[in-house]
C-alpha positions in Angstrom: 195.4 28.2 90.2 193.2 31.2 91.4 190.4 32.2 88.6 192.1 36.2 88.1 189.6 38.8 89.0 187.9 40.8 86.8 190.3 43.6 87.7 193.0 41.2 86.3 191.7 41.5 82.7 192.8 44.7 80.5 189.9 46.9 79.5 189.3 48.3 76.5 188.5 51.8 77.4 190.5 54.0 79.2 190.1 53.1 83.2 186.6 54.6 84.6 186.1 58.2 86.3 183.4 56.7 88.6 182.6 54.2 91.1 179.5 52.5 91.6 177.8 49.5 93.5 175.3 46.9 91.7 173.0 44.4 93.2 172.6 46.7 96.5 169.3 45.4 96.0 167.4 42.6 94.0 165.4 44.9 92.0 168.3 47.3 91.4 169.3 44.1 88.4 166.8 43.1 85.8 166.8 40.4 83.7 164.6 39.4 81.3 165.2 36.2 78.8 165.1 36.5 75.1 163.5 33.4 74.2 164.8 32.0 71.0 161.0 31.1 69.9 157.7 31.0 71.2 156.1 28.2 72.4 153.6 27.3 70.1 150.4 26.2 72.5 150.5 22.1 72.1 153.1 19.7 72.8 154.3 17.1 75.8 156.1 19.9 77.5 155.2 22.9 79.3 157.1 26.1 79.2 156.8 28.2 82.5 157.6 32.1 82.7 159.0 32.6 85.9 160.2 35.2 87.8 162.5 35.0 90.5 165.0 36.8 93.1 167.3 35.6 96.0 168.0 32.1 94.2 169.9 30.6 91.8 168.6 28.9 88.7 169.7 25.1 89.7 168.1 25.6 93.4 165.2 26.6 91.5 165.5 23.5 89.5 166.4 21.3 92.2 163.1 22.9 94.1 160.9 22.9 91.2 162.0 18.8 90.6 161.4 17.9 94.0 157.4 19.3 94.3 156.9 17.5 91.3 158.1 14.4 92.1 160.2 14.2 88.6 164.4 14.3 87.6 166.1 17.4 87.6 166.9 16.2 84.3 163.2 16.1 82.9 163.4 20.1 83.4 165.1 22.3 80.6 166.5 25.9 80.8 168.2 28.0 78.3 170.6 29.5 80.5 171.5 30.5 84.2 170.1 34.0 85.7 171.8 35.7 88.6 171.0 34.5 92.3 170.8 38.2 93.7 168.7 39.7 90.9 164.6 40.2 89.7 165.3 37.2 86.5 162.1 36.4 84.3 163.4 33.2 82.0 161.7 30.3 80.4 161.5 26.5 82.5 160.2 23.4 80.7 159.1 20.4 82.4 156.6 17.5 81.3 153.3 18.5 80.5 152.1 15.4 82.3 152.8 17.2 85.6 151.9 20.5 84.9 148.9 19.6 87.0 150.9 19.8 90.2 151.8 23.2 89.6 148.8 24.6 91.6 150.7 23.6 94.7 153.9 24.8 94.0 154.7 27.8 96.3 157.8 29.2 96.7 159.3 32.7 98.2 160.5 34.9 95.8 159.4 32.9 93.2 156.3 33.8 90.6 155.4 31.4 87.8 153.9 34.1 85.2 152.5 31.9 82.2 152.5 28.2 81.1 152.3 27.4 77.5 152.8 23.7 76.0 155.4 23.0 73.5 156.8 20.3 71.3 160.4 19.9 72.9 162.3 20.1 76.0 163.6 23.6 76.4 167.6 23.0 76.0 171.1 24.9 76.7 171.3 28.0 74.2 167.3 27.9 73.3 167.7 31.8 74.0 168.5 35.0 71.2 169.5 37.2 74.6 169.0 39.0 77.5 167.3 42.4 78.4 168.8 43.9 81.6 168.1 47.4 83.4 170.8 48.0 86.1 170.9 50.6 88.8 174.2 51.6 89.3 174.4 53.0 92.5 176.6 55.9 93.7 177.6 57.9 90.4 175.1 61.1 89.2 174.7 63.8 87.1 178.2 64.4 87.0 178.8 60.4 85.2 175.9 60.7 83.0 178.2 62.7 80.1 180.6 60.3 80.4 178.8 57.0 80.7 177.1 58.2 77.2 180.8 58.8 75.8 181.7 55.3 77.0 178.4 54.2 75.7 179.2 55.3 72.1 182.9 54.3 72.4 181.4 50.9 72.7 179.0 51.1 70.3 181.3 51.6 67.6 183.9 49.4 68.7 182.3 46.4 70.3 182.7 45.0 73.9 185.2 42.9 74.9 183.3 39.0 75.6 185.6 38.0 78.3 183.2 35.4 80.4 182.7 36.7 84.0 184.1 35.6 87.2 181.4 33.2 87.7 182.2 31.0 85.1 185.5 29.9 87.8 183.4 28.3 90.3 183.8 30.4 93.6 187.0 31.7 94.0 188.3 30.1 91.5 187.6 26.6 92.8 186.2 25.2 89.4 189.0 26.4 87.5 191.9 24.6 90.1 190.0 21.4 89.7 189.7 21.7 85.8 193.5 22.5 85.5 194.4 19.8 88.1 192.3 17.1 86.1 193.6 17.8 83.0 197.4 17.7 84.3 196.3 14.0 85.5 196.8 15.5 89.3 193.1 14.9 90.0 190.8 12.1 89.2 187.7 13.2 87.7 184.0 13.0 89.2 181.1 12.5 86.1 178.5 14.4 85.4 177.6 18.5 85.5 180.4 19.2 88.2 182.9 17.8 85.6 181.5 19.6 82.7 181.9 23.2 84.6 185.5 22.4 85.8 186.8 21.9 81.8 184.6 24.3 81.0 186.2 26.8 83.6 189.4 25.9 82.2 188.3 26.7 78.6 187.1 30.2 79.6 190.5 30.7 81.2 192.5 30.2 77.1 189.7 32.3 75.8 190.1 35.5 78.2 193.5 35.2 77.9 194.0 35.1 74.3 191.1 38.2 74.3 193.5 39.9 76.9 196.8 39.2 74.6 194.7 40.9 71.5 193.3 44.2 73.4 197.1 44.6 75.3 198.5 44.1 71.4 196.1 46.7 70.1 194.6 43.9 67.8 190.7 44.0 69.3 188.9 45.8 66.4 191.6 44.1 63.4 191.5 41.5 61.6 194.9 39.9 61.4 195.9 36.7 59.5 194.5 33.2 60.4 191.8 34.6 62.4 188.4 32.4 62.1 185.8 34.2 62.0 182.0 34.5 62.2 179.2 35.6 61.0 177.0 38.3 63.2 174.5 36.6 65.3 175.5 32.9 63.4 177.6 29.6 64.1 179.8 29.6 60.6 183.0 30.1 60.7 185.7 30.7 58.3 189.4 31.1 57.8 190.4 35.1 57.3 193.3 34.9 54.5 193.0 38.3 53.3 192.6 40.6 56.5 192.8 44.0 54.4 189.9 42.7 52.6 187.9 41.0 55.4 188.5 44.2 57.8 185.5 46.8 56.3 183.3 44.1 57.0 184.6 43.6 60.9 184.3 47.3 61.4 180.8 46.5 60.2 180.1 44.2 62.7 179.2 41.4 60.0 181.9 39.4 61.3 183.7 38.9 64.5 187.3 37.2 65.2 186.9 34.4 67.6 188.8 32.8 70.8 189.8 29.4 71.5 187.5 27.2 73.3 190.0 24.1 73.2 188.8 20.8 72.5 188.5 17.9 69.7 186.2 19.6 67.8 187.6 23.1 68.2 188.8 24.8 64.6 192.3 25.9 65.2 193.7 29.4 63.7 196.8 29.7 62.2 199.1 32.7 60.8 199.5 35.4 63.5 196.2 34.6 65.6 197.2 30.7 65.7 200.6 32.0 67.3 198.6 34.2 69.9 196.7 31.2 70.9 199.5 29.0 70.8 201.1 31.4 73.3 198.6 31.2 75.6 197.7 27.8 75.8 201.6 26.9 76.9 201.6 29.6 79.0 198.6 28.1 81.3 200.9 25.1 81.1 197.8 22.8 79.2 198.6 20.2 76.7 195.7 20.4 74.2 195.8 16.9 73.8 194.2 16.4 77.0 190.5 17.4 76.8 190.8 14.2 73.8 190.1 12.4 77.0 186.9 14.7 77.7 185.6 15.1 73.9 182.0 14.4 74.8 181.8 16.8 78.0 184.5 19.6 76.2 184.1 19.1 72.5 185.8 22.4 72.0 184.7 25.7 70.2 185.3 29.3 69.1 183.4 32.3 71.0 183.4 35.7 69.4 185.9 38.1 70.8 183.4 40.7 71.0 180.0 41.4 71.1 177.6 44.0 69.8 176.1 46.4 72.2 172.5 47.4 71.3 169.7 49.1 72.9 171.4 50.6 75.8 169.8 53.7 77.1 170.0 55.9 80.4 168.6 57.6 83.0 169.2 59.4 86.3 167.7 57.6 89.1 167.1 58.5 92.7 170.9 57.8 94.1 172.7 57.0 91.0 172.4 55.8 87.4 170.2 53.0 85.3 170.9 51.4 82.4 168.9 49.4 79.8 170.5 47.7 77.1 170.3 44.0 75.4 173.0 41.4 75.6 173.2 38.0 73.1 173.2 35.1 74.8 176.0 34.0 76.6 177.2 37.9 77.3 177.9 39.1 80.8 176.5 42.6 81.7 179.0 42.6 84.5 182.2 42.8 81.6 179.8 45.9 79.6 179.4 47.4 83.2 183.2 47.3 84.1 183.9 49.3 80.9 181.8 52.3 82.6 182.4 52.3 85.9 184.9 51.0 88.8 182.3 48.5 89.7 181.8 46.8 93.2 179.3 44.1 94.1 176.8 44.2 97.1 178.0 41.3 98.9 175.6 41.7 102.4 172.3 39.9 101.2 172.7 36.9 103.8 
């Protein structure tokens, strides 16, 4: 099965009145890491600031392993940062080698602080991402309605579908997950694994967010939705959804999506039958990732997310914006919301 493309998802807001390009050049996409905390100056590892463009964040890895003579699993990251992008995130490694640093070069690649810590940076260790994004192409004419947009969002919430990267390229990820969990395909340990059932859990959760924006059911709360707390972990069952629905317009609760797996918390009522739905419709017994519970323990992931800070400007040929994402947010799923959006594709 091809990963669908982002056009394949429903928006929420009307389709866009403009096009634009992003990424036409490295600096044109920001990103900056929220950290989750500071490190706090002692420790056995060493945090590094980095800034980077034109590589991923596992080459960096790989690179950063390899001059220091240690595991690519002795280094910790809180998340991945775009390959064609300007990314400043946080990279631990043993403080024991932070010595070697000094010879470490690499192109497009600036190491900005180092500070010792107590633990190994980990998987989540992040509150968010700051982004400022040229949009090239639209002007003056898009700036009243990209503020509309802005505000419909604002008020609303933006649909967390997970981008087209989470799929593997073109889609490659997801057709092995799918194939592996059918029994079609033996399974290879390690990371690659991880990301093909992973893939496969992103798939149920954009489709079940898809089934509630086509169903009008995005900002409701309807019955046997879990829930969860803004910018927490705890869920809970909603029983009364008159009751629990001034609080979702709120935002101090969100519904969540399926992330299937052992450990996943199961809706019931009318958002257990949506997910039911969709689960035998991508033709997945949900017994199956019981043979994967330690790599795909299962989840929820909020249906939406809050949009805050976002701010913009006219800029020489076209339109930047600023705004903050939480962690695990794509900025190419806000962007799509605004604009018809195509990616610069020619950077070798």
């Amino acid at each position: 099965m091809e990963a669908p493309a982002p056009s394949d998802w429903p928006r929420l807001l009307p389709e866009p009145a403009f096009r634009g390009v992003i990424k036409q050049r490295c600096e044109d996409f920001f990103v900056e890491e929220i950290p989750a905390y500071e490190p706090c100056g002692s420790g056995e590892h060493l945090f590094l600031l980095v800034e980077k463009s034109g590589h991923t964040t596992p080459y960096l890895c790989r690179m950063l392993a390899r001059r220091l003579g240690i595991s690519e699993f002795d280094i910790g990251i809180a998340g991945m940062k775009d390959r064609w992008a300007v990314t400043r995130q946080w990279i631990s490694i043993p403080a024991e080698h932070g010595n070697r640093l000094a010879d470490f070069e690499m192109e497009g690649v600036r190491i900005l602080n180092c500070v010792p810590h107590t633990n190994k940076l980990k998987t989540g260790h992040l509150r968010g991402n700051r982004f400022r994004v040229v949009v090239r192409g639209p002007g003056e004419e898009a700036l009243g309605d990209t503020r509309k947009r802005l505000s419909e969002l604002a008020a609303k919430g933006v649909p967390n579908y997970y981008g087209e990267q989470r799929f593997g390229r073109d889609g490659d990820s997801l057709g092995r997950g799918l194939e592996i969990l059918s029994g079609r395909r033996k399974p290879k340990r390690g990371r690659v694994l991880r990301l093909e059932l992973s893939a496969v859990q992103s798939l149920i959760f954009n489709r079940t967010l898809a089934a509630r924006i086509e169903r009008g059911l995005f900002t409701r709360a309807i019955d046997g939705d879990i829930m969860v707390f803004e910018g927490g972990k705890k869920l809970f069952r909603c029983e009364d959804p008159a009751a629990e629905q001034p609080r979702l317009d709120r935002f101090e609760i969100h519904p969540t999506g399926p992330l299937p797996g052992p450990q996943m918390m199961q809706a019931n009522g009318a958002a257990g039958e949506i997910e039911s739905e969709v689960i035998e419709s991508a033709g997945i017994d949900f017994s199956a990732f019981e043979r994967f519970r330690k790599l795909a323990r299962g989840g929820r992931r909020p249906l939406r997310f809050r949009l805050s800070g976002a701010d913009i400007e006219l800029v020489e040929g076209g339109i930047a914006l600023s705004f903050t994402l939480p962690a695990g947010a794509y900025a190419t799923v806000l962007l799509r919301e605004l604009f018809e959006i195509e990616q610069h594709t020619d950077q070798g």
